[in-house]
PATOR-608546 format. One record per residue (C-alpha): residue in one letter; x, y, z. Coordinates in nm, 2 decimals, always signed. Layout:
BEGIN
a|X|Y|Z
...
This chain:
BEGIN
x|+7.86|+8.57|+9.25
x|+8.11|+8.74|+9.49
x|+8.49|+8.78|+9.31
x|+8.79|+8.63|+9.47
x|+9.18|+8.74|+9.39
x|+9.37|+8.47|+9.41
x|+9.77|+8.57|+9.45
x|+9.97|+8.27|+9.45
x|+10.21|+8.09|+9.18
x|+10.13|+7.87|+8.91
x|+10.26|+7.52|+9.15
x|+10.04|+7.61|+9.42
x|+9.83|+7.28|+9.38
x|+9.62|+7.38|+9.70
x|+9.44|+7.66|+9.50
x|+9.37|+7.41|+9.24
x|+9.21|+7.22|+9.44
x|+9.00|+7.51|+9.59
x|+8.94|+7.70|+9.25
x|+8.81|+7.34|+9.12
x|+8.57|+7.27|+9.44
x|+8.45|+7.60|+9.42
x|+8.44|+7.73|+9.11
x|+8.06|+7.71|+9.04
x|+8.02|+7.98|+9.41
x|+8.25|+8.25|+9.31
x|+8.44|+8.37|+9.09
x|+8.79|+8.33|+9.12
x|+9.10|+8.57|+8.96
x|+9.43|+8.39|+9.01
x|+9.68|+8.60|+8.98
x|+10.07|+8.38|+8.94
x|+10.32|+8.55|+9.05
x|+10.56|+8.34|+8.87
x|+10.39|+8.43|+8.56
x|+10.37|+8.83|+8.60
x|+10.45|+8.86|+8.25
x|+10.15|+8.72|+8.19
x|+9.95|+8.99|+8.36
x|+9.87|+9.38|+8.33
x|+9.85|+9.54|+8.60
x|+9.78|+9.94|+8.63
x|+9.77|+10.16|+9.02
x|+9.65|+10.47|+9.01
x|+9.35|+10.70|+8.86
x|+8.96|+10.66|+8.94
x|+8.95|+10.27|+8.98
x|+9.29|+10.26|+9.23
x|+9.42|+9.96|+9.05
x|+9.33|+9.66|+8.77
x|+9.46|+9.35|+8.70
x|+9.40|+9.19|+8.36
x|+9.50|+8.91|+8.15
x|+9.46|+8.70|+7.87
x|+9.12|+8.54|+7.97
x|+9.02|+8.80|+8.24
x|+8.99|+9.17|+8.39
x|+8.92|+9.24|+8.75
x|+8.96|+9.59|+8.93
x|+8.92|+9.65|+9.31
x|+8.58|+9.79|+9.33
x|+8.47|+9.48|+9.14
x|+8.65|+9.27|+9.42
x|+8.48|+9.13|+9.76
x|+8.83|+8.89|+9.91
x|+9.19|+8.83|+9.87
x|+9.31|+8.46|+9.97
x|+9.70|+8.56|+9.95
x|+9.89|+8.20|+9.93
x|+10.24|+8.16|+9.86
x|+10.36|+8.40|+9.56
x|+10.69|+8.33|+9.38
x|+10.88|+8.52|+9.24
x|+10.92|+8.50|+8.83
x|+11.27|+8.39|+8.65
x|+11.48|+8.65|+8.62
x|+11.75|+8.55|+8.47
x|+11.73|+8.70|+8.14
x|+11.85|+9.00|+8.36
x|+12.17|+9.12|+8.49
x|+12.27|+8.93|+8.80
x|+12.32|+9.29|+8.97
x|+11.95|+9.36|+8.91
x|+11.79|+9.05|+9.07
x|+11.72|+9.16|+9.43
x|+11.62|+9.56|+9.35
x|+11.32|+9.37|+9.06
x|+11.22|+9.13|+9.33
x|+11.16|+9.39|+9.55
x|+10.98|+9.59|+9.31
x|+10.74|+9.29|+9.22
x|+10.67|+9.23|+9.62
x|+10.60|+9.63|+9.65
x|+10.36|+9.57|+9.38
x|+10.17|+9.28|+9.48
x|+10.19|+9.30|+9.84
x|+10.06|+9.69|+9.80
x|+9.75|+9.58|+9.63
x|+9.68|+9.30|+9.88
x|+9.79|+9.54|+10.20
x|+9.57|+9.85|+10.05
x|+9.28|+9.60|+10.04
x|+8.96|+9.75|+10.27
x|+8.78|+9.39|+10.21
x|+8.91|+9.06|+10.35
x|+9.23|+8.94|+10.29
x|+9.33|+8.61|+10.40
x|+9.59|+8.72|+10.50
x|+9.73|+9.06|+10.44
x|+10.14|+9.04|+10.35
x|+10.19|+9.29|+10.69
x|+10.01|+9.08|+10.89
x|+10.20|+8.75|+10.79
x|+10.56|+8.93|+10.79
x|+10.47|+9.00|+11.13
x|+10.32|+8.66|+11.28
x|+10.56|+8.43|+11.06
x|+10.86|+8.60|+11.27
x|+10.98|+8.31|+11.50
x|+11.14|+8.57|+11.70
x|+10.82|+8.79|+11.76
x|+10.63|+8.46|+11.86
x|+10.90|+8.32|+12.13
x|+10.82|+8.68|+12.26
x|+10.48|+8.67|+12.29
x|+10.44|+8.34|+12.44
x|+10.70|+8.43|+12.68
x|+10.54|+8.75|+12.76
x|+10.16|+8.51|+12.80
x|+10.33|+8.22|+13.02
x|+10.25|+7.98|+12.73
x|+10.41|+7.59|+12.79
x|+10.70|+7.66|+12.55
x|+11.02|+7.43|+12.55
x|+11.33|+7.62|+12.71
x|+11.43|+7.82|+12.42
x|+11.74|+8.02|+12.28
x|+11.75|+8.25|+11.95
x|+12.11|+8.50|+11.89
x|+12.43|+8.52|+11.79
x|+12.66|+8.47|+12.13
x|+12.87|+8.17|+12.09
x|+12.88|+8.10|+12.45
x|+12.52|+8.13|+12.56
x|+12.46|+7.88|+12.29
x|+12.73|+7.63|+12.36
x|+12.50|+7.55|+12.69
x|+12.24|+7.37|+12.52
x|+12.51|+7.11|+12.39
x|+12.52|+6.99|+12.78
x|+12.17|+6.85|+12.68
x|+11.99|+6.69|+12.46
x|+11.88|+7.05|+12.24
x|+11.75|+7.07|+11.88
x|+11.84|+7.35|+11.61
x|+11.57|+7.49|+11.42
x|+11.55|+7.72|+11.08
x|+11.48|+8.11|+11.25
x|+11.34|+8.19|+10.90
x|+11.24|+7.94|+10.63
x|+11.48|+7.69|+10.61
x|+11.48|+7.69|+10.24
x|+11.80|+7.80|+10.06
x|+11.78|+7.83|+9.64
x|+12.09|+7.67|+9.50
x|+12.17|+7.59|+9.16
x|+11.97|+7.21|+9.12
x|+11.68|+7.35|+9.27
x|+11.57|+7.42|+9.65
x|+11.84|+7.31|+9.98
x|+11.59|+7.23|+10.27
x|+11.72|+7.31|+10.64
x|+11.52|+7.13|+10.87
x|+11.49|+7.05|+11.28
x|+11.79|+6.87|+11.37
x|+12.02|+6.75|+11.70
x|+12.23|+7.05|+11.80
x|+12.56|+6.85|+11.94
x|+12.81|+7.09|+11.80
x|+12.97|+7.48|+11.73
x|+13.26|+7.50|+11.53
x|+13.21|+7.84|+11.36
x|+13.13|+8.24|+11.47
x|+12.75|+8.28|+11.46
x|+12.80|+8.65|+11.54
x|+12.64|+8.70|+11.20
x|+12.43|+8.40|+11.22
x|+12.22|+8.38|+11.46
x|+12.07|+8.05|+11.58
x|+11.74|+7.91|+11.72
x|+11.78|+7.63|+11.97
x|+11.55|+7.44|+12.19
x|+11.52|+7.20|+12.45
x|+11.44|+6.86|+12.31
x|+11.15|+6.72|+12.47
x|+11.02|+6.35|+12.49
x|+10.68|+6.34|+12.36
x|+10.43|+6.08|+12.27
x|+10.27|+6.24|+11.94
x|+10.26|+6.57|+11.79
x|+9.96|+6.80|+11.68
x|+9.85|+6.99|+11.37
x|+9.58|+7.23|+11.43
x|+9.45|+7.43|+11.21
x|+9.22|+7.73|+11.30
x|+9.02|+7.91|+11.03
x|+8.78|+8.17|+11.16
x|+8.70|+8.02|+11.47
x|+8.66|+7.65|+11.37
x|+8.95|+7.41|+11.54
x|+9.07|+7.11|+11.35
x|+9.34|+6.88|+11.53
x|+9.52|+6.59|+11.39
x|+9.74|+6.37|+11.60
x|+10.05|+6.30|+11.39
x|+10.25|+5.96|+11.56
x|+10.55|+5.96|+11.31
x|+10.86|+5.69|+11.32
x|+11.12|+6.00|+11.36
x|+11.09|+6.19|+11.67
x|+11.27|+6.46|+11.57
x|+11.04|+6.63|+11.29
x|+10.72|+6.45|+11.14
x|+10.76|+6.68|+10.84
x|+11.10|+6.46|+10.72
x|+10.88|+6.11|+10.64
x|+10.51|+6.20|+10.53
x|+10.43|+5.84|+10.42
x|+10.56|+5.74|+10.74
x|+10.29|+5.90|+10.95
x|+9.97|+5.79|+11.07
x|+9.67|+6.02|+11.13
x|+9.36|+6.07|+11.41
x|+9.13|+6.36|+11.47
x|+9.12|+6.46|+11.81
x|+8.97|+6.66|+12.09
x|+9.17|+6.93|+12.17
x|+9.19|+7.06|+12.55
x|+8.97|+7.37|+12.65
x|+9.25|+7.58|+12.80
x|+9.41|+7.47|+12.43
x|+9.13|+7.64|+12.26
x|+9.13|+7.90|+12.48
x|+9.49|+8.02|+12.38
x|+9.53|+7.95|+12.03
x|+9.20|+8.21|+12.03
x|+9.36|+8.50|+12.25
x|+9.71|+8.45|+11.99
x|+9.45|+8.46|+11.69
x|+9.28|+8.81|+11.85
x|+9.61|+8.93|+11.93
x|+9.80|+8.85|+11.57
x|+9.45|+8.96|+11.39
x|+9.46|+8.63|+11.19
x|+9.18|+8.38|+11.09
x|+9.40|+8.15|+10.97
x|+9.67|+7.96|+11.15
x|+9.87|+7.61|+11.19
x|+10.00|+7.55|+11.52
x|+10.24|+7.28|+11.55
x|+10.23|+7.09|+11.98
x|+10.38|+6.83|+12.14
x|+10.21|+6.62|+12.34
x|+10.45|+6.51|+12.62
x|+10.47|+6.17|+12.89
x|+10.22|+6.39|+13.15
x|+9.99|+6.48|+12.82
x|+10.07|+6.84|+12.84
x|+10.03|+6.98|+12.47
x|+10.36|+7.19|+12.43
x|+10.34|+7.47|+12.17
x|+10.58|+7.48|+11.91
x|+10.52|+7.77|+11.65
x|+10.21|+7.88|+11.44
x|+10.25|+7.91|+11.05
x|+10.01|+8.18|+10.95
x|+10.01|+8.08|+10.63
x|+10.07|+7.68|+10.67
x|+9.96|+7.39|+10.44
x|+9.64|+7.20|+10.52
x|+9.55|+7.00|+10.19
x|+9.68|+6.70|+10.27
x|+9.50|+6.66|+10.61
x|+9.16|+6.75|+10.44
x|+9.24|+6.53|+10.16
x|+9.33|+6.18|+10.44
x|+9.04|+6.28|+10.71
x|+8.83|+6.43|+10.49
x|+8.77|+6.73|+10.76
x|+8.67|+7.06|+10.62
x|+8.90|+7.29|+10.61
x|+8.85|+7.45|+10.21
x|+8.48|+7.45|+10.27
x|+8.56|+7.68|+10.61
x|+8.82|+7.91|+10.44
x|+8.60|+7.96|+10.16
x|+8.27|+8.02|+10.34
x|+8.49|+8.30|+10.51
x|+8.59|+8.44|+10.22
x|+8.25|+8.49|+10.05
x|+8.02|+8.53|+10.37
């Protein structure tokens, strides 16, 4: 059977639920990034790199993919405050080296997903490909911004939107952008038009294979603020559609991607972003489409 390294953390219930479907088709290495302490790793010499731990050894000759997830970082508390960020570098160096270095598949490489994650560099490309976009605005100029309060305009996150405080994880989600009251000259913002719309769109692409879901959700604004609140339908998505969301995949060099439209009054999909590394479980789990069995036929094939 053909070995898989799995680099994730030890919450990511998605590769649970792959390593559990799977398991008897490959082997699987899951390596938690969480949990380094758990793990030996060694670069250099003859063999480039292993990985071992209590249960398993794997080295990268011995390895055929790499399905990087969503690695955390471990606790680090027991150090000096001072320390923090140079260690959490050091760990991402680490891991993301081995999964960058990789000559076999990686789904998908850290460089690649640092790259196509970048809100920025994706307002720029669709720009740049006259792709149906609402009238957008990312900086820092306090008086460029202040014209999308005249309308009705939305803020989004430009990065992640999630901010570690002491209790746990802040979430910054999509919101109505009515106001400015402080100097964004350091801060820059991400603003949009709002547009009406009559349902919004999950696709997921993996390798060629389309899956869209129409999401119809009670709040207008962002589907993503009331998941028991949203009904599901598979749909039939539009050739020209299809046709772009493969020229972005050639062009980004993914296989993987979660494109988030908005389907407007004329039915005009409208694109919003695409996560290169977005979640998918739950819509496998409700319509019972196949996206694991797609992701991991890539990954051994």
């Amino acid at each position: 059977m053909r070995a898989i390294l799995v680099i994730t953390s030890s919450m990511d219930v998605t590769v649970d639920y792959v390593i559990k479907k799977y398991h008897n088709d490959a082997l699987f290495y899951r390596l938690n990034v969480d949990e380094l302490f758990k793990y030996k790793i060694n670069i250099g010499g003859k063999k480039q790199w292993t990985i071992a731990c209590g249960d398993w050894k794997i080295e990268k000759t011995g390895l055929y993919s790499i399905y990087y997830r969503k690695p955390i970082l471990p606790d680090l508390s027991e150090y000096e405050k001072e320390y923090h960020g140079m260690i959490a570098k050091d760990i991402i160096s680490l891991i993301n080296g081995i999964a960058d270095d990789f000559e076999g598949k990686v789904l998908t490489s850290p460089a690649i997903l640092r790259k196509t994650e970048n809100k920025t560099f994706q307002l720029l490309y669709t720009i740049r490909n006259g792709i149906s976009i609402p009238e957008s605005y990312i900086g820092n100029s306090g008086e460029d911004t202040l014209k999308y309060i005249e309308g009705k305009s939305i803020i989004k996150p430009l990065t992640t939107g999630k901010l570690k405080v002491r209790d746990g994880i802040e979430m910054y989600q999509t919101n109505y952008f009515d106001d400015l009251s402080e100097d964004i000259r350091l801060t820059p913002l991400y603003i949009q038009n709002y547009e009406e719309k009559q349902y919004e769109i999950r696709l997921t692409y993996i390798n060629g294979n389309i899956f869209a879901v129409r999401l119809d959700s009670e709040d207008k604004l962002d589907w993503r603020k009331n998941y028991s609140g949203l009904k599901y339908s598979i749909v039939k998505c539009p050739e020209n559609v299809i046709i772009w969301c493969k020229k972005l995949m050639k062009d980004f060099e993914l296989k993987f991607g979660a494109f988030d439209f908005i389907v407007n009054k004329s039915d005009e999909w409208i694109f919003l972003e695409v996560n290169p590394n977005g979640q998918w479980l739950w819509l496998e789990k409700i319509l019972d489409i196949p996206i694991s069995e797609c992701i991991f036929k890539y990954l051994i094939d």
